[in-house]
N, C-alpha and C positions, 0 to 999 in steps of 0.2 A: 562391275561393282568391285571396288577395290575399300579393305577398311585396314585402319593402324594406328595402334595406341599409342598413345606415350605415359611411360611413368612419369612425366613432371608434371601431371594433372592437364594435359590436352589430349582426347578423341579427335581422329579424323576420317572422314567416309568420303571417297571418291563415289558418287551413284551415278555414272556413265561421268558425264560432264557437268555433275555438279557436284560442288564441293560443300561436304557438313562437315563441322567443327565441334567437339564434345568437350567445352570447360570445362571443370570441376572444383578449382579449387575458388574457394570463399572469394578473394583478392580479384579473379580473371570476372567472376561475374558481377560483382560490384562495377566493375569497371565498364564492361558492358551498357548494364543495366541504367549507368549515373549518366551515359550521353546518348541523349534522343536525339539530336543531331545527326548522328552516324549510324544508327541502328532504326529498323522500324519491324513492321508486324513482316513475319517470314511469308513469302510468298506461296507457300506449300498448304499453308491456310487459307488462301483463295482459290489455289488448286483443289485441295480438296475437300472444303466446305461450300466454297460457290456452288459446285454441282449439285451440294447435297439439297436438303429443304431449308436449312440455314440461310442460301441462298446469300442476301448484302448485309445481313445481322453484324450486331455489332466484333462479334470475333471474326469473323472473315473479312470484313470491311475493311480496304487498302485506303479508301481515300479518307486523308486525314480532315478537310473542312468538312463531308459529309459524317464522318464518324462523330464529331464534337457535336455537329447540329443534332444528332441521333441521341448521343448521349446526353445533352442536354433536356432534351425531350421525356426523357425514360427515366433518368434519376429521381427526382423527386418521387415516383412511384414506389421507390425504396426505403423509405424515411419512416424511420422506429414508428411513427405515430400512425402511419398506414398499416405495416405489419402489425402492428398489436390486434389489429379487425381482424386479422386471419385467425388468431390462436381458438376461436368455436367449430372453424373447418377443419383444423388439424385433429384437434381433439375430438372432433365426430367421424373422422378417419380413423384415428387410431383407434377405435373402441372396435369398427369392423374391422379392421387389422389385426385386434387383438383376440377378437372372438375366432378368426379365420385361423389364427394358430393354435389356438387350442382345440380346434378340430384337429386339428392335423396331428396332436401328439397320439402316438403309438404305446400300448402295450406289449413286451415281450418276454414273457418268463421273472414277470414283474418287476422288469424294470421300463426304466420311461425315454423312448426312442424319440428323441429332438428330430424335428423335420429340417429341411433346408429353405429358412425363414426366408433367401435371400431375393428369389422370386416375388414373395408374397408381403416385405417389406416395398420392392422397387415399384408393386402397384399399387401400394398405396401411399408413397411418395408421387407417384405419376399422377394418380386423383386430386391429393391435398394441394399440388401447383396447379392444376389446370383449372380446378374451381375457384381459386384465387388468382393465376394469372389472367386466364379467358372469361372466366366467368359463367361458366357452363357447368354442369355434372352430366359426364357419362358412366358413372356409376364402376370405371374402370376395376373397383376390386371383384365385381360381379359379373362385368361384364369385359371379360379381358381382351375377347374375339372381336371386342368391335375395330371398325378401318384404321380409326387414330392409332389407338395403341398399337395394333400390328405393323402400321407402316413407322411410327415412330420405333418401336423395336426393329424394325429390318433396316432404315436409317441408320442408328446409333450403329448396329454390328456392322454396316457397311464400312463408315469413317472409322470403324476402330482396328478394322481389318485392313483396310487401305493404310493406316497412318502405323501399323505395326509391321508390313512388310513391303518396303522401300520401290520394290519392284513394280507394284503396283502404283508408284508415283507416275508411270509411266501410260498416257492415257488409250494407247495401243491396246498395251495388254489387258488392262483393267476395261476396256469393252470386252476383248476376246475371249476373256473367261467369264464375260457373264456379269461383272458387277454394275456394269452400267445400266444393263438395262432393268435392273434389278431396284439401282436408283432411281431411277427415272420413275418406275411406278411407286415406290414409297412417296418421292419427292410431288407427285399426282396428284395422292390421295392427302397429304398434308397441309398442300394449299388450298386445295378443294377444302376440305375441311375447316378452317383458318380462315380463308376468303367467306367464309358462310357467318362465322361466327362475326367477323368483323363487319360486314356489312351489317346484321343484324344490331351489335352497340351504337354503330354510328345512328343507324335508322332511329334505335330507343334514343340515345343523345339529342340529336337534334329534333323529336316531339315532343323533349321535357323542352330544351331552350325555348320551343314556339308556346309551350304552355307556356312558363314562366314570362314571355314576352308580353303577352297577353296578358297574365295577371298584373304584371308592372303597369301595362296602360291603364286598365282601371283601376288600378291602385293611382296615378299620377291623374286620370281625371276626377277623380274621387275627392282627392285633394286642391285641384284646379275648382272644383264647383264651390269646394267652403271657403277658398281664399279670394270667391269671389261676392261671396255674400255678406253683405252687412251684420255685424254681431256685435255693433258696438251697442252698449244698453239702453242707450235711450230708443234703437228701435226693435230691440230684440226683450221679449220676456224672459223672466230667470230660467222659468221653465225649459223654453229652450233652448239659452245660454247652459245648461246640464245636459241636455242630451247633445248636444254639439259637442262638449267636450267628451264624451264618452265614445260619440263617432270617430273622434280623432283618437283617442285613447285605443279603439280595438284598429282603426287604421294602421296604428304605429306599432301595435303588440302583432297585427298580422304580418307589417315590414319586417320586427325582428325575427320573427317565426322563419319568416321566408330568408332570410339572410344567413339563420345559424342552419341552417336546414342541412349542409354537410358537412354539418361538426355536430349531430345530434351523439346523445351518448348513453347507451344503455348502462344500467345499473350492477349487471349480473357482471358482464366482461370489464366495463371502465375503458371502455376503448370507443372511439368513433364509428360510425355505421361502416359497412361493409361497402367496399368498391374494389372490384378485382382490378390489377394492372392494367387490362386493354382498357377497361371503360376510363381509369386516371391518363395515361396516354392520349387517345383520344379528347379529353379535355384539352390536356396540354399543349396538342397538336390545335385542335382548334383555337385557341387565346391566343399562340406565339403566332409569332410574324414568319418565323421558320416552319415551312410545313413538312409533316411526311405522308408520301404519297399510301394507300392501302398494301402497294407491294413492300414499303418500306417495314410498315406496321406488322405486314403477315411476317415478313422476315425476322424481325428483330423479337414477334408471340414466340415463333418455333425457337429462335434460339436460347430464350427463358427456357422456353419448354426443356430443352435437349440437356443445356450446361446443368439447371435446376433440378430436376428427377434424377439427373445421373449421378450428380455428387452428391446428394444428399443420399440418396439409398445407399451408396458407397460407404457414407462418414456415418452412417445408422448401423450398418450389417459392423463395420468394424470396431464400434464405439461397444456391442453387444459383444464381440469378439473379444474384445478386451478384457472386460466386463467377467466373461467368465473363464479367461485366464489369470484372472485378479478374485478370486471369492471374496477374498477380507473389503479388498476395492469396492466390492461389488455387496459385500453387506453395509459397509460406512455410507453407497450409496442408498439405498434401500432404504436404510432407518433414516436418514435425512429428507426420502420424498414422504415415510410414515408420518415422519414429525412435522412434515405443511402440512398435509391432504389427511391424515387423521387415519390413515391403514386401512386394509379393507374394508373391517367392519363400520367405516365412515363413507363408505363408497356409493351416494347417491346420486351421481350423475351429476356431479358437479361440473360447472365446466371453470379451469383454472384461470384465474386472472395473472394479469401482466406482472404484476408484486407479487402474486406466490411465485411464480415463475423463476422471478429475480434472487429466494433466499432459497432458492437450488442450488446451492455456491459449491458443493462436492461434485455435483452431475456437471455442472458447468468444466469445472478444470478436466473433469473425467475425457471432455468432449474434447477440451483444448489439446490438453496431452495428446489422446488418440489424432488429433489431427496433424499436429507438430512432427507426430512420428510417421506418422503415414497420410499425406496431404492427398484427395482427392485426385487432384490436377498435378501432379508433382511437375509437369512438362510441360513447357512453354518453346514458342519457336522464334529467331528474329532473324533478322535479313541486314546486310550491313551495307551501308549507303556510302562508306570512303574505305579508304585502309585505314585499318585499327590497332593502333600496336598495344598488344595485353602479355604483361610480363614480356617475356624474353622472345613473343612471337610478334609476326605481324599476319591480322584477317586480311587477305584481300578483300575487294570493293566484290559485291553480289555471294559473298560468300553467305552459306547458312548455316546459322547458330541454333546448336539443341543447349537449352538451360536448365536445369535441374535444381530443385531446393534437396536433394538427397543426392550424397555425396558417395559413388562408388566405392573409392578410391582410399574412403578413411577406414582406420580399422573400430573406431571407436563405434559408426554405423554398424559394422557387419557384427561387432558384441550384439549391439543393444539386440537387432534382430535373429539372432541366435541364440542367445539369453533370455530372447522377451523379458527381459526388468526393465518393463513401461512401467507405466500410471505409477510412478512411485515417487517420493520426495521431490526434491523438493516443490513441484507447482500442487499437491497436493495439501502441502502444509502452508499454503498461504503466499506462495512468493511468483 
């Protein structure tokens, strides 16, 4: 392994016989990034997420027709108007979340010893997606021992431990010490798992379609027997000419009933009834002409599952980081959530709708900032399909690209996070 910088914003890593390239500067990844022709998804993501439970999900996913039918498939499950049905699962997560840390604070010669939230944030980020993505509750903030979470947690350290020490790209070693078969039982226990769950929606899916099939026929013979009876007046009494229309009348009001039936909308949320991700999928998958197979669907839950709990408990522990390396930040927040929700002493269990949600406009930028400065995901990987000349260099063809939204290299980075003067002007004042 051979590695060599360069000052004029290019990284380069020799790892045996394969060559990474570390852009940096603004210009090199734009240019990159603007031709999909020449670049694709880095190979080292099929290395090593294939093996993982991710398995063909859509981050690991090389082939580009199967990825589009996939992601065609899975998007619309994403659409503001579904997510707003999750915000009663969030918000009944967070209450045990929050009662879970106020266990935890300490007294010590009276003062008040903070726990290390960050454990007990990421399982209840793990709950809040998996009752919304799968559609299941395992109770994970209670139940932290059970199979999923443990093999999901040995999963994630796996790929994170693999994807931080190059060496282990190499699939020799990374048996020989152990991590393979390490994966191999996580990756066991999370299809097992997944595979149970999925069969079970499809099974629920398609007993409602045979109900509703059903109901439609006699609802259509229903309508067949009065379209074929006489009711013109001369041989029909008025008497009956009223109850015939009333037959039709509750006909038509039970048609719409059964029509609006998943857009129904409760009063409390203002949001449409609840449908986790697998069971929308599943629809989807069944209506389109494109199918995905069950290992397609197990693949594509875990990797919701994996990218979803991980970044969000990530962009939660540092948003709270922030948060109280800002006090003043962090009171402007505060009195802006007292001023929707009415402060504790208004604290009945409310659960928050979509519009209060929205005039959080301080918490909101609080969130933006923190993420600007420290992105989740900062790393992305590509793969280059020709030679690429970027600036003054040329990539050769199979070369691999590390991309970066955080720039080594500037000195204006290495201030901010030495200074920490985050969350400050201007996205806090409105811009």
């Amino acid at each position: 392994m051979y590695f060599r910088w360069s000052w004029l914003g290019v990284g380069r890593l020799w790892l045996w016989d394969i060559l990474v390239v570390f852009p940096f500067r603004p210009e090199y990844l734009e240019t990159l990034l603007g031709d999909v022709k020449k670049v694709q998804k880095a190979k080292e993501y099929r290395q090593v997420l294939g093996s993982s439970p991710l398995g063909g999900g859509l981050i690991s996913q090389m082939d580009d027709n199967i990825w589009r039918i996939h992601r065609k498939i899975i998007t619309p499950t994403f659409h503001f108007n579904v997510l707003k049905t999750y915000i009663p699962v969030f918000h009944e997560e967070s209450l045990i979340l929050l009662n879970k840390v106020e266990k935890k604070f300490t007294q010590d010669d009276g003062k008040v010893v903070v726990p290390n939230v960050n454990p007990l944030i990421t399982l209840g980020a793990f709950n809040m997606i998996l009752r919304n993505a799968f559609g299941v509750n395992i109770h994970a903030q209670k139940n932290e021992g059970h199979s999923f979470v443990s093999a999901m947690y040995e999963a994630t350290e796996i790929i994170q431990t693999r994807m931080s020490y190059p060496w282990l790209l190499s699939d020799l070693l990374f048996s020989l010490l152990g991590y393979k078969k390490r994966q191999e039982e996580s990756t066991r226990t999370c299809h097992e798992f997944t595979e149970s769950v999925i069969r079970q929606k499809r099974s629920e899916y398609r007993r409602k379609q045979q109900q509703k099939e059903g109901r439609d026929s006699q609802l259509v013979s229903g309508l067949n027997t009065h379209a074929n009876t006489d009711t013109s007046k001369e041989n029909c009494p008025m008497e009956f000419d009223n109850r015939l229309g009333h037959a039709n009348d509750e006909i038509r009001d039970e048609m719409n009933n059964y029509i609006a039936e998943p857009k129904q909308v409760t009063q409390e949320t203002n949001v449409s009834c609840h449908k986790s991700f697998l069971e929308l999928i599943i629809e989807n998958e069944e209506s389109d002409e494109d199918k995905m197979s069950d290992q397609d669907i197990r693949d594509n839950m875990i990797t919701i599952m994996f990218a979803g709990q991980d970044t969000t408990a990530t962009t939660n522990c540092l948003t709270l980081l922030m948060l109280a390396l800002h006090p003043d930040i962090q009171t402007q927040t505060l009195k802006e959530i007292d001023d929707v929700f009415g402060g504790p002493s208004a604290d009945d269990g409310h659960v928050p709708t979509y519009a209060e949600i929205m005039q959080l406009q301080c918490l909101d930028r609080v969130i933006k900032e923190t993420t600007r400065l420290y992105p989740a995901a900062p790393v992305m990987g590509r793969g280059m399909t020709h030679d690429t000349p970027v600036g003054p260099y040329v990539l050769p063809k199979n070369t691999s690209v590390v991309l970066s939204s955080l720039d080594p290299l500037s000195p204006s980075i290495h201030k901010v996070m030495d200074s920490l003067e985050i969350l400050n002007p201007p996205i806090l004042h409105g811009l």
